[in-house]
C-alpha angles and dihedrals in degrees: 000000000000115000135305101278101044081050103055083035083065088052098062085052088050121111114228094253088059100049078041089064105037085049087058100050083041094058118017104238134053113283120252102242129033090217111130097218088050090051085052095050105048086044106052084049086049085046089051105038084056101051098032095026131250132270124314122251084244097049085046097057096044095053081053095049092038088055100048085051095049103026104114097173088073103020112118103233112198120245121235103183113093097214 
């Protein structure tokens, strides 16, 4: 399919319909969004997690246990107000 920059440059040139549809053969369910530059984005990492491979298992963990650390949308914060 040409290298990895021409690749990623196709995408750019792509309708919707058609990243749409490669999303979908990539990863085996219908994207999220329908934005193109969200589209883009999800399928030149797929592109080059195929060609280059993906995460380590180390640099998998620690962003786990980075986000259970810094994610302040689910983190429990204490209360200190007795009510």
């Amino acid at each position: 399919m040409g290298d990895i920059a021409e690749q990623i440059d196709n995408l750019k040139k792509a309708e919707i319909a058609e990243l749409a549809t490669l999303y979908q053969r990539l990863f085996g369910s219908k994207p999220a969004s329908s934005k193109k530059a969200f589209l883009i984005r999800q399928l030149a990492y797929k592109i080059q997690e195929q060609t280059f491979g993906g995460l380590s298992t180390a640099v998998t963990t620690r962003i786990r246990e980075l986000t259970r650390i810094y994610d302040l949308i689910h983190k429990v914060v204490p209360c200190f107000f007795n009510l």
